[in-house]
C-alpha positions in Angstrom: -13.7 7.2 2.9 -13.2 7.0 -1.1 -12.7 4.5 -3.0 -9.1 4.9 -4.3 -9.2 1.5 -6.5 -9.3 -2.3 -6.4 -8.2 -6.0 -8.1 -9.0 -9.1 -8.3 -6.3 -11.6 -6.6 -5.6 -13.7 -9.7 -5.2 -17.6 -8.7 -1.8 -17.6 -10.5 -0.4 -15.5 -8.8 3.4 -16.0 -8.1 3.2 -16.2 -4.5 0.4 -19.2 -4.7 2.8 -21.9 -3.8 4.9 -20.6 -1.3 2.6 -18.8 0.8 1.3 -20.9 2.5 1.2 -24.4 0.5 -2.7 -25.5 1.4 -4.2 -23.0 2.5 -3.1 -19.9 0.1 -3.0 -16.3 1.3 -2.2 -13.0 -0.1 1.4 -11.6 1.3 0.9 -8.9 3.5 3.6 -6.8 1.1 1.7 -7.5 -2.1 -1.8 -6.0 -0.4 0.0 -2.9 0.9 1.9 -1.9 -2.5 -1.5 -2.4 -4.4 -2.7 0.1 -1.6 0.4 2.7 -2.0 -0.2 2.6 -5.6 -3.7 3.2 -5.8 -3.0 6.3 -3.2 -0.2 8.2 -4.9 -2.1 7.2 -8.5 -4.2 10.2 -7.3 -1.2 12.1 -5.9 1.3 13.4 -8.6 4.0 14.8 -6.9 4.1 12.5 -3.9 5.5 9.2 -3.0 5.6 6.9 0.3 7.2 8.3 3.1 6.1 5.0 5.3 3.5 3.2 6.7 3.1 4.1 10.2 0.0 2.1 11.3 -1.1 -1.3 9.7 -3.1 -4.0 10.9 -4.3 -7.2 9.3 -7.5 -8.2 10.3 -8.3 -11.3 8.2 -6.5 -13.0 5.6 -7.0 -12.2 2.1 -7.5 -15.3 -0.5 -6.7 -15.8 -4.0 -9.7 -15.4 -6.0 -11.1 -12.3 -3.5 -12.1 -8.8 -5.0 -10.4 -6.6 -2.8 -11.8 -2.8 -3.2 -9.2 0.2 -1.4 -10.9 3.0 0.2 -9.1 6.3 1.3 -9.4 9.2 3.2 -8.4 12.5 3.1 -4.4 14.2 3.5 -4.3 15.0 7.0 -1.2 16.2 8.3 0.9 13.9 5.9 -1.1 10.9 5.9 -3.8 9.4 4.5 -5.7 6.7 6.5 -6.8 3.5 4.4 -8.8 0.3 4.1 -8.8 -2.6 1.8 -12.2 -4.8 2.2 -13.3 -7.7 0.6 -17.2 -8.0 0.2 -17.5 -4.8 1.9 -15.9 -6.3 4.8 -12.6 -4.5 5.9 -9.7 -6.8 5.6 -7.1 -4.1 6.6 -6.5 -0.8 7.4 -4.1 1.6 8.3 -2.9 4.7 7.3 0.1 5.7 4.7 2.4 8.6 4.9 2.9 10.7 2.2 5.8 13.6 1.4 7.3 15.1 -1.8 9.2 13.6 -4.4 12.6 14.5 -3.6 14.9 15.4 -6.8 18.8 15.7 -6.9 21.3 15.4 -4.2 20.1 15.5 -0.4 22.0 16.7 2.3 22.2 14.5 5.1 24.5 15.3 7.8 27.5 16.4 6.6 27.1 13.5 4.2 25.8 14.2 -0.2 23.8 11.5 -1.1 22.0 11.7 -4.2 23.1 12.2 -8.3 25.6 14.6 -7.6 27.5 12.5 -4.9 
């Protein structure tokens, strides 16, 4: 895997208080759309098609440096780990398609600009 990017959890962040009051974690959501940005940062053209496999292994506190390692396109997807002290916190993998542009056919339904 390569490293695809990282950041620092910041200890104001606005999800402190809420989540969970005492004993703060990062949001599961918030760690995965770091991780979809840092992929398609490296992939103009493309944008998240889904996230077929994801699994939390430990929680991720405020204050940690969490690094995000990729591999490569394989079939549409990209497999994925964030770690925190070179310890992998999660992985999965993300799927990956074009950027679709104007109106989209779906069914005998127009959705899209022109609709």
């Amino acid at each position: 895997m390569t490293p695809a990017g990282h950041f620092i959890v910041p200890l104001d962040h606005p999800a402190l208080p809420g989540h969970f009051p005492g004993a703060p974690v990062l949001p599961g959501v918030v760690l995965l759309d770091h991780v979809v940005a840092a992929i398609l940062a490296d992939l103009p053209g493309c944008r998240a098609a889904g996230l077929p496999q994801v699994k939390f292994l430990r929680p991720v506190r405020f204050g940690d440096d969490v690094e995000i390692v990729r591999g490569p396109v394989h079939e549409g997807r990209i497999a994925f780990a964030c770690r925190v002290g070179g310890e992998d916190v999660a992985r999965g993998a993300i799927q990956v398609g074009p950027i679709l542009v104007g109106p989209i056919l779906v069914g005998p339904i127009l959705v899209g600009p022109a609709a």
